[in-house]
N, C-alpha and C positions, 0 to 999 in steps of 0.2 A: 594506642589503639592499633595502629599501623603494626607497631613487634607483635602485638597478642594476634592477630592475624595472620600474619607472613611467617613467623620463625615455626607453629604448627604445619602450613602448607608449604613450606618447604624441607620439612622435614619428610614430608609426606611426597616431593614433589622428587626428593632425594634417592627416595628408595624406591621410584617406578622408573626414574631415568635409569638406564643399563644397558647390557648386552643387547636388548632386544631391538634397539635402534639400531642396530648395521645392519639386520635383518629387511629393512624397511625399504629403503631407494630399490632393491631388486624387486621384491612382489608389487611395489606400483610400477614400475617398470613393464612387468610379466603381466599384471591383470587391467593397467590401463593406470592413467594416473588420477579419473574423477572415481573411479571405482576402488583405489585407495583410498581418497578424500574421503570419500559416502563411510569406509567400512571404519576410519577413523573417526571423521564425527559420530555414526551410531556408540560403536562401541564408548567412545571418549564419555556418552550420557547416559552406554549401560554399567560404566564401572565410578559414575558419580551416585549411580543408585547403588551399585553392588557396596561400596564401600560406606554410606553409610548408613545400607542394610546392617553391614555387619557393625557398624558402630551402633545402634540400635538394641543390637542383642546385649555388645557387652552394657550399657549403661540400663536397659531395662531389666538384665540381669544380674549386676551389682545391686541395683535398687530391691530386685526379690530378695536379695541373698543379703542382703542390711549392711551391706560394705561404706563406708562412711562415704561420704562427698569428695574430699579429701584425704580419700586412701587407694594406692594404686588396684588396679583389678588383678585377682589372683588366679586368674585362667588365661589360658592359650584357644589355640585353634581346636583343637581336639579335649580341650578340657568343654569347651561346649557344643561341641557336638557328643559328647558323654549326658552332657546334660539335658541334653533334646532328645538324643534318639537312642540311650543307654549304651550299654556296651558294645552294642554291634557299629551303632555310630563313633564313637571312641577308636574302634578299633579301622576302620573303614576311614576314618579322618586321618588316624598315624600313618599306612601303607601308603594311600596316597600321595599325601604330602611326604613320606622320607622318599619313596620312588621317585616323584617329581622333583626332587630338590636333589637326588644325585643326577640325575639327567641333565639337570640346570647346571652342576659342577663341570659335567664332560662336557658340555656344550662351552663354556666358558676355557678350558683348556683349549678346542677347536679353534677357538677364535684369539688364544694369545698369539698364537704362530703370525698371522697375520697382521699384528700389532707390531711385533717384533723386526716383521720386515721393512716395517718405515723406518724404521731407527737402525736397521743392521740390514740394508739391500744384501738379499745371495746368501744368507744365514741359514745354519739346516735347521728345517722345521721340526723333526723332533728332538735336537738337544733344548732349540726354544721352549719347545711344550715342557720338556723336564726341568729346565730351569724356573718357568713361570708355577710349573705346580710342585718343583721345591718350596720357593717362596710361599705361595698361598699353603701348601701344607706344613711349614713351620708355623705360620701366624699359628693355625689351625690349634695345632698338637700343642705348642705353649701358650696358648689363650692368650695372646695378644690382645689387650682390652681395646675397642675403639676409644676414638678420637671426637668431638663433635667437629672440630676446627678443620679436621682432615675431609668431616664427611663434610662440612660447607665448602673447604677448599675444592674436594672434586667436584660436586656439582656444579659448580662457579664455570669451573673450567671446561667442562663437557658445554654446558650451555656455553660458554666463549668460544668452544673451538666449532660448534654447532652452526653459532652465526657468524663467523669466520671462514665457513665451506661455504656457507649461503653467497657472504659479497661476491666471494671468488666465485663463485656456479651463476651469478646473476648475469654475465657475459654470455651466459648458455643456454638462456631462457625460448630463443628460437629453435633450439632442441628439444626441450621440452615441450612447445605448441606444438610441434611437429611427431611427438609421439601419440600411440591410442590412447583415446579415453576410455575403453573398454573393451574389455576382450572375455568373449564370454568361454574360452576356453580354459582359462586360469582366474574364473570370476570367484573362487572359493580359495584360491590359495592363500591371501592372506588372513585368513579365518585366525588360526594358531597362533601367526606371527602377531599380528596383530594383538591377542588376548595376553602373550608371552610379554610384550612390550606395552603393555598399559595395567597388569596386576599389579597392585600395591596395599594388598590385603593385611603382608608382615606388619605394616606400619603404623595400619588404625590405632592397636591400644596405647602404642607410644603417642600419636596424635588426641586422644583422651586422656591419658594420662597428665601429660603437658598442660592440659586445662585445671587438671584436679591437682597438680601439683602446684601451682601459680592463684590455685585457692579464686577459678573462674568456674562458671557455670559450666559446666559438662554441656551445655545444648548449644555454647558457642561454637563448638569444635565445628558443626557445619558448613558454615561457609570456609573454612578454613581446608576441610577436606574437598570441596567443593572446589577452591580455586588448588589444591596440591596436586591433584587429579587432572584440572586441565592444563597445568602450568604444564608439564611430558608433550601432551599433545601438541601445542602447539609448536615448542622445541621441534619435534619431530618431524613437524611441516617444515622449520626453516632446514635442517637436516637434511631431507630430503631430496626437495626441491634444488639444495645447492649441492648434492651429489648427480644427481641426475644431468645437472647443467655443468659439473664439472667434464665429470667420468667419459674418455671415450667408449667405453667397454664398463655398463654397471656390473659390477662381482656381487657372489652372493653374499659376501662381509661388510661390501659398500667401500672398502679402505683400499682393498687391492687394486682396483679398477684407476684410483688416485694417482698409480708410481705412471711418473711418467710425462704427469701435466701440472702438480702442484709442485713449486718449489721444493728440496729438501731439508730446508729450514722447516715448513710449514707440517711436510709429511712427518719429522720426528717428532714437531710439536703433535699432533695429532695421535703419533703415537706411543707418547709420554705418559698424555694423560688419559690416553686409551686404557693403557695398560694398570695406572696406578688404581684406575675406576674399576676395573676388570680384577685384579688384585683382592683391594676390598668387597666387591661384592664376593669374591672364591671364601673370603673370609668368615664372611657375615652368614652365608647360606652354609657353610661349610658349620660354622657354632650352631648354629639351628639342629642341623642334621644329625652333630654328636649330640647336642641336649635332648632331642629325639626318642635317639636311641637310648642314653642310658634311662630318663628321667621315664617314658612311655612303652621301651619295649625292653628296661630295666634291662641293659649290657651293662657289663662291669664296663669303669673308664677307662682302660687301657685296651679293651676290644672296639670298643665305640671309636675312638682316637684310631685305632690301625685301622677302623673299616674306612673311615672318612678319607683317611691318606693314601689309601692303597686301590680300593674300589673304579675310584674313577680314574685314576693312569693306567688300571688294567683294562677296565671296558675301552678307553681312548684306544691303544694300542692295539687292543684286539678287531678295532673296525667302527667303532660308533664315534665318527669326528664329522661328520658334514653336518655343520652349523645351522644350516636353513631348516634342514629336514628336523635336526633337534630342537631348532625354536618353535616350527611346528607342532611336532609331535607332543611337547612339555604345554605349551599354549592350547595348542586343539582340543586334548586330552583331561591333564591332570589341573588344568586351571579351570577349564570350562567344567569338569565334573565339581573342582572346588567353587565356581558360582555359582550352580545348581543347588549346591548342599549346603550354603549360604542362604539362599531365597529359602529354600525350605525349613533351613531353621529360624528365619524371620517369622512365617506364615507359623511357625511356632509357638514362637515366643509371642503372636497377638494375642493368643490365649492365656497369658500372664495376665494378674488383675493391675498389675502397673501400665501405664498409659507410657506411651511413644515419647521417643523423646526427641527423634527425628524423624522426616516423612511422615509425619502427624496425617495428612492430608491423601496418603499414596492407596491406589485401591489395590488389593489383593488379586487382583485380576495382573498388573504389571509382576506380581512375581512370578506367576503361574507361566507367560507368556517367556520373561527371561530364561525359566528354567526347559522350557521347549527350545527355545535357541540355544543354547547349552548344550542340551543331550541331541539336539539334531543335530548340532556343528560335532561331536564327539563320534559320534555312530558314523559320520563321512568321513572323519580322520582315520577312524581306525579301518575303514574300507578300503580309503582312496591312498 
């Protein structure tokens, strides 16, 4: 009972831990630290409904489309929004999602530099950034299959080295009472970061799938996503809270701010498996983006492959590397507009004569309100 529960939600819990955690100790820092709490538990119970909203759609739309019980679902992200909102949704679902997901690559290049300096103090940060997205653009370009063993191993280690900063940061706890709990000057800053660092939309049909392939009810996946969802969360409190108590100086990477006060045994640990996490995910988002483009915006494979490889070293280099601002911008923006277009294809798909298979109970009122938070938080990012 215990594996049919846990190995879906941590698969799920796999693919929202990332990049967007170093993001995190500076904007509680900048907007107070109960006004981080507040924006992480909302969001933490709007992305238990967002995800499975979107689990919702694929299982009541498998069921319209007579897909067996036991057969995986033959759409992606943009194959149902084709099916909701025809081809302008189609087409509106692919720009989004390949623009957000190259953004997600530069932002993740910004942030090896930083990784690299725990393991290599006084290292020049662009040969690092060339080396890292060497590596992440070989996997890329020779389709380096995953691993499952690898994706357990990194997670494992991110959550070990997560509450590993916490023991160490709990000396520094009077630091932290001692910081604001609110600042209404920077009371919107973690809007972005926050949405950037709790999406894990990629991961739902794998987490459906995993039930229909183990031959379990497709309606068990909920608690499953349920606890995958909050498992990040709460990671990202211990996180946190032990960067803040470490750091005499919090950076906006959260790791920089480290040299200096943790051991350098501990700082290479940390950015070992920084980087190995950071690695895979350039990988995984980086196969998304060419399967994108060839399969959606139909490039031949050898232009899809150059665009992947070449796109984000040149926008890095040409000026787009500050990591806060890119976790924002990708979270504010092309997430929050991808939950918006989530609710509405839910509020969609009730109009199917198949019946709920999740949020049987949720009134239509909660998505109408999610997707106002969404397009308000979206319309200040691109203001502010």
């Amino acid at each position: 009972m215990c594996e049919k529960l846990f190995t879906p939600a941590w698969l799920l819990a796999g693919a929202i831990i990332g990049a967007g955690i170093f993001a995190l100790p500076f904007v509680f820092e900048k907007a107070g630290t109960l006004t981080g709490l507040i924006y992480l538990a909302v969001f933490g119970f709007v992305f238990v409904l967002l995800h499975l909203m979107y689990a919702d759609i694929i299982a009541k739309t498998d069921l319209s489309d007579g897909i067996l019980a036991n057969t995986e679902s033959k759409h992606y992200f943009s194959g149902y929004a084709k099916i909701y909102f025809g081809k302008f949704g189609f087409w509106l679902a692919v720009f989004s999602s390949v623009f957000g997901l190259f953004l997600t690559l530069i932002a993740y290049l910004a942030l090896s530099s930083s990784f690299f300096n725990l393991i290599f103090p006084g290292g020049f940060s662009a040969l690092n950034v060339i080396v890292f997205w060497f590596l992440g653009s070989a996997a890329i370009f020779l389709e380096i299959r995953k691993m499952s063993f690898l994706e357990l191993f990194i997670t494992s280690g991110v959550i070990f080295i997560s509450i590993l900063i916490f023991v160490f940061g709990v000396a520094g706890f009077d630091k932290i009472i001692s910081m604001p709990v609110f600042n209404l000057k920077n009371f919107f800053l973690p809007y972005g970061v926050i949405l950037f660092a709790l999406s894990g939309r990629v991961a739902i049909p794998a987490v459906i799938n995993y039930f229909k392939k183990t031959n379990q009810p497709v309606s068990g996946a909920g608690k499953s996503i349920i606890l995958g969802t909050l498992i990040p969360a709460l990671v990202y409190v211990l996180f946190i809270f032990g960067v803040l108590g470490l750091s005499r100086v919090v950076s906006e990477d959260a790791v920089s701010g480290l040299v200096g006060v943790a051991s350098p045994f501990v700082l290479s640990l940390i950015g070992i498996f920084a980087l190995v996490s950071l690695w895979d995910s350039y990988f995984i988002v980086g196969m998304d983006v060419k399967n994108s483009l060839r399969c959606d915006l139909k490039f031949p494979k050898i232009i899809a492959g150059v665009a992947v490889v070449v796109l984000p070293v040149f926008f890095y280099f040409f000026g787009l590397r500050k990591f806060l601002e890119l976790a924002g911008l990708i979270g504010g923006v092309f997430i929050a507009f991808e939950g918006a277009f989530i609710c509405l294809m839910w509020l969609k798909s009730l109009k199917r004569k198949t019946g709920r298979v999740f949020l049987k109970n949720l009134s239509p009122v909660f998505a109408y309100i999610l997707i106002l938070v969404f397009i308000g938080g979206l319309v200040y990012e691109l203001i502010y």
